[in-house]
C-alpha positions in Angstrom: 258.7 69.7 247.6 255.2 69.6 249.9 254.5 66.3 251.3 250.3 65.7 251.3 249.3 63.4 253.9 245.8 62.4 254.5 244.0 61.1 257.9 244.7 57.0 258.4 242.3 54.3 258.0 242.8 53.6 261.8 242.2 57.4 262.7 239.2 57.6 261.0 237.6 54.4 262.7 238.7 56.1 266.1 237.4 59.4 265.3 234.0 57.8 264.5 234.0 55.7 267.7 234.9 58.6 269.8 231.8 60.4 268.0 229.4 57.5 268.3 229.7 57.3 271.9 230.0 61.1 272.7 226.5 61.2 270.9 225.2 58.3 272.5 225.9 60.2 275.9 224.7 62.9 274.9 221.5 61.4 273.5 221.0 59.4 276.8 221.1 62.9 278.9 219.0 64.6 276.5 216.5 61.4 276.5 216.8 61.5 280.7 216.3 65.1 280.9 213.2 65.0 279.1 211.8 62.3 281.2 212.4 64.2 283.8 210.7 67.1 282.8 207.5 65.4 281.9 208.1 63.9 285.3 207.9 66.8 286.9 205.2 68.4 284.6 202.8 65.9 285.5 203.5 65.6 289.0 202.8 69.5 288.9 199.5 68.7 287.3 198.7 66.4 290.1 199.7 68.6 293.1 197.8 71.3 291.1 194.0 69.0 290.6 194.4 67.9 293.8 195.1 70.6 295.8 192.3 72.6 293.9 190.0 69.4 294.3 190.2 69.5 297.6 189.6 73.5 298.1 186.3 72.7 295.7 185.2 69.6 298.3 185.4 70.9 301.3 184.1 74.7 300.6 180.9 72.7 299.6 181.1 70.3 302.4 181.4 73.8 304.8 177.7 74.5 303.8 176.5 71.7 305.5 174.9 71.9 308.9 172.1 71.8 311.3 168.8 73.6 312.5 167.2 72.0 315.7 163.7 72.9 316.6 163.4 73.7 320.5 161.0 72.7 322.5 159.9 75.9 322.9 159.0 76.4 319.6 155.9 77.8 318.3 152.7 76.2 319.1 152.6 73.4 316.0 156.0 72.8 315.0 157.4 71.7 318.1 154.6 69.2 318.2 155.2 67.7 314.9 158.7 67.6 314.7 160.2 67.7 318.3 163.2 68.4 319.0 164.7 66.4 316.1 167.6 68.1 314.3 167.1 69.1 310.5 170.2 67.6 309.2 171.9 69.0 305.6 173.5 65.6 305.1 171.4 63.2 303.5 173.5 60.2 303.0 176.9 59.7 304.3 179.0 56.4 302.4 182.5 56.2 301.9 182.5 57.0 298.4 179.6 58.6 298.2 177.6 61.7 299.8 174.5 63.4 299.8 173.5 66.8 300.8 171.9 70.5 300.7 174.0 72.6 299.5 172.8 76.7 300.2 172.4 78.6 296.9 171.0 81.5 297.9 169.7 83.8 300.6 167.0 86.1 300.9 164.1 88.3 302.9 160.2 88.3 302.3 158.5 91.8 301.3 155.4 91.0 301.5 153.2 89.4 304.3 153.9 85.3 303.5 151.5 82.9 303.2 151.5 78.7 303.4 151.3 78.7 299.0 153.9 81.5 298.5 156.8 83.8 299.8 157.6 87.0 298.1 161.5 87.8 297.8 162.5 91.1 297.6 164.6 90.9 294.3 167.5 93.6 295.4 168.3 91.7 298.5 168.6 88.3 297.4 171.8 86.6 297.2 173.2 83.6 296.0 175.1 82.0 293.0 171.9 81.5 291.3 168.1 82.1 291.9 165.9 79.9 293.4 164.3 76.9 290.6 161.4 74.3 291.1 162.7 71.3 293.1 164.7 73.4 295.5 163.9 73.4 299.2 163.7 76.5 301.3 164.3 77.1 305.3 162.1 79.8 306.1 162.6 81.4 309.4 160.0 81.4 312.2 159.9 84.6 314.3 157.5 83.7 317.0 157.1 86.1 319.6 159.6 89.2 318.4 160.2 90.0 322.2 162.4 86.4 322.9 164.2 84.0 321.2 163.6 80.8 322.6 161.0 80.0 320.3 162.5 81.0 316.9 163.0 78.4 314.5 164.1 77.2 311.3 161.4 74.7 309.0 161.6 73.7 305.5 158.9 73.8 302.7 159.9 72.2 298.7 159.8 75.1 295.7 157.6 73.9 293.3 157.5 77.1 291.0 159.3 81.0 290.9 158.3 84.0 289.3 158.5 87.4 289.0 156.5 89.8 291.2 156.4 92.9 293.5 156.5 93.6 296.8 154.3 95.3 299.1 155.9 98.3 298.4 156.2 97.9 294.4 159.8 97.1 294.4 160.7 94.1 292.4 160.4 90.5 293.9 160.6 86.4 293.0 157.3 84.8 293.4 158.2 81.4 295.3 155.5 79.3 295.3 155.8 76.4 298.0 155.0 72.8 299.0 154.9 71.6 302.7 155.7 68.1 303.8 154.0 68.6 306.8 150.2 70.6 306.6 150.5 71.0 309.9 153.7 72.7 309.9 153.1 74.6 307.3 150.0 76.2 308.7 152.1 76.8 312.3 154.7 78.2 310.1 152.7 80.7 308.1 150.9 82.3 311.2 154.6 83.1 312.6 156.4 84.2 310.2 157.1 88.1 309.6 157.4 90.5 306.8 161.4 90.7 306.6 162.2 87.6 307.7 165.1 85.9 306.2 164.9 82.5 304.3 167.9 80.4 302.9 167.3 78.3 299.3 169.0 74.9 299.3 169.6 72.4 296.2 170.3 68.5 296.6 173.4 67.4 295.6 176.0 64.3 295.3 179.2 64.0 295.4 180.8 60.8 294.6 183.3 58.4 293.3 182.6 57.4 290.0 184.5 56.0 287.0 184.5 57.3 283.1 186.0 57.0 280.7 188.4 54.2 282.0 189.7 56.6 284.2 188.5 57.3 288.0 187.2 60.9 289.1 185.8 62.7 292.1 182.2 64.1 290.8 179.4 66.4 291.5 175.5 66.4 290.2 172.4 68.6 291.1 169.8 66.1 292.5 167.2 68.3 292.1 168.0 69.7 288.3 168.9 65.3 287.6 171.4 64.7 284.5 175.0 63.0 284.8 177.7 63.5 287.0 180.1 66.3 286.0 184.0 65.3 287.0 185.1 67.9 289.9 188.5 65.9 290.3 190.9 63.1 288.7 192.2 61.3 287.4 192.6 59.7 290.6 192.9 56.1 292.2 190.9 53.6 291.1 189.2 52.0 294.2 190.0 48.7 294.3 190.5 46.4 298.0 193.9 48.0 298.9 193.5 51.9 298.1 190.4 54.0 297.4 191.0 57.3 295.4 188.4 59.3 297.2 187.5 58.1 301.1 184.9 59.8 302.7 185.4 59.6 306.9 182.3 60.5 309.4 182.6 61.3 312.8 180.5 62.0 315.7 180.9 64.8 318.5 183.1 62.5 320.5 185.2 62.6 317.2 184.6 58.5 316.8 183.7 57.3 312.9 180.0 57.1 313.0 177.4 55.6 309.8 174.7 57.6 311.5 173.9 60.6 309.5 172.0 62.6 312.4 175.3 61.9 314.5 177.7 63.5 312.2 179.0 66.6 313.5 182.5 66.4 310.9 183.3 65.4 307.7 187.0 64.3 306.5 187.7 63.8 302.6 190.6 62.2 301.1 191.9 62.2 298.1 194.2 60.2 296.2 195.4 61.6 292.6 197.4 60.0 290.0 199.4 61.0 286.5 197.6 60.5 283.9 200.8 58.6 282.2 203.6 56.4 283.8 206.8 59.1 284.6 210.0 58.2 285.2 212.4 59.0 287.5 215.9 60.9 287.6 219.1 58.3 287.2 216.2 55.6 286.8 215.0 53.2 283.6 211.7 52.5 285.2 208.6 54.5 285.0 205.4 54.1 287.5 202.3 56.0 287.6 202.8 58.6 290.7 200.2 59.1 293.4 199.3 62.2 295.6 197.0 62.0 298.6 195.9 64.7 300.5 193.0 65.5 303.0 190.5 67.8 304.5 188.5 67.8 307.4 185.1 69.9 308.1 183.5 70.4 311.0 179.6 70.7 309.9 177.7 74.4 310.7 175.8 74.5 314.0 176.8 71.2 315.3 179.0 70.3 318.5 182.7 69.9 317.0 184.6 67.2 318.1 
């Protein structure tokens, strides 16, 4: 005769403990594993903004520079402006900077004059064309037998069109505004057919907050509207951390507030999560912080 015997009340209580706290186990790796996961996913995402943030920054902070005006000059420029260096950088603060950034490059085709330039339209360069607002630095030949008194002055674009050029090829009609009348008419009776000129827009970069959240962001000056976010989130500013510092310094590499003494630039950034992560082995979560830094020296100035 077969003998049935079924599973104790005692062994089903320890078979259920035993597979309560295997599951529990197993639920607290799974639960730790993900945290860590997201951990490291938005860690990535930081590394990853900042990194590119800072590549962004500092290729726009490279255009920046200077274009002195000798003394030997033409006749009329070096008597209104000296020897005074043009300066890109336009405001220098902490969090804040503004500057002239080079959009485009080109050469005359036609024989300039102090109300307009003609650009040959197959040998202009840039990331865009030149608009109303922007500023130009037009290059003044002098005598073509030396150097000495070549220089660089500026004029404001107040209108572009299309047009030709001496020859008929197609050009960009670039109407301009001097600051200076007297420049301007030492200029015009200097400059060459073929000459080069350089098209510049004003531009911020600063540390602003939207959105609740801080970012590192960029605006035309000339073209107005709000500031776009480049970088972030990042740091809030606050007495004891700033998430985007702005460092001048002068050719004898000292911090300086003077922007005509700036010869390099360092930017720091300071990037956060955008959620609290936690750590491995750890119950508590904190919002994790990347900093990282780049330093420019400015074009055509004395490096430190």
């Amino acid at each position: 005769m077969t003998t049935r015997r079924g599973f104790t009340l005692v062994e089903l209580m320890v078979a259920m403990v035993m597979t309560v706290l295997v599951g529990g186990v197993v639920y607290r790796l799974l639960i730790n594993n993900q945290r860590v996961s997201r951990g490291q996913t938005a860690r990535v995402g930081v590394q990853d903004n900042v990194r590119a943030g800072a590549i962004i920054a500092a290729n726009e902070l490279r255009e920046i520079g200077y274009d002195s005006v000798p003394v030997t000059a033409v006749a009329g420029i070096s008597a209104v402006l000296g020897q005074a260096p043009s300066s890109d950088l336009l405001l220098a603060q902490p969090g804040r900077l503004q500057y002239r950034a080079m959009r485009g490059f080109g050469v005359t085709c036609a024989v300039p004059t102090a109300a307009q330039l003609k650009l040959r339209r197959a040998l202009y360069y840039g990331v865009r064309d030149p608009v109303a607002n922007d500023s130009i630095a037009i290059f003044v030949e002098g005598s073509t037998s030396i150097g000495g008194d070549d220089s660089w002055v500026r004029a404001k674009i107040t209108g572009v069109g299309a047009t030709t050029c001496t020859d008929g090829a197609a050009a960009l009609s670039v109407n301009l505004s001097w600051p200076n009348a007297g420049v301007g008419t030492a200029a015009t009776a200097a400059e060459v057919q073929g000459g080069p000129v350089r098209v510049f827009e004003a531009m911020e970069m600063r540390y602003y907050v939207s959105g609740g959240k801080s970012w590192l962001g960029m605006k035309s000056l000339n073209a107005g509207g709000g500031m776009e976010p480049v970088v972030g989130p990042i740091a809030d500013s606050t007495a004891g951390q700033r998430g985007m510092t702005l460092e001048y310094f002068d050719k004898n590499d000292v911090a300086t507030a003077t922007v005509t003494d700036v010869r390099a630039i360092k930017l720091t950034l300071k990037g956060v999560t955008e959620e609290r992560v936690y750590k491995s082995g750890g119950q508590s979560s904190a919002v994790d912080t990347l900093s990282m830094s780049a330093r420019v020296a400015l074009r055509n100035a004395l490096r430190p």
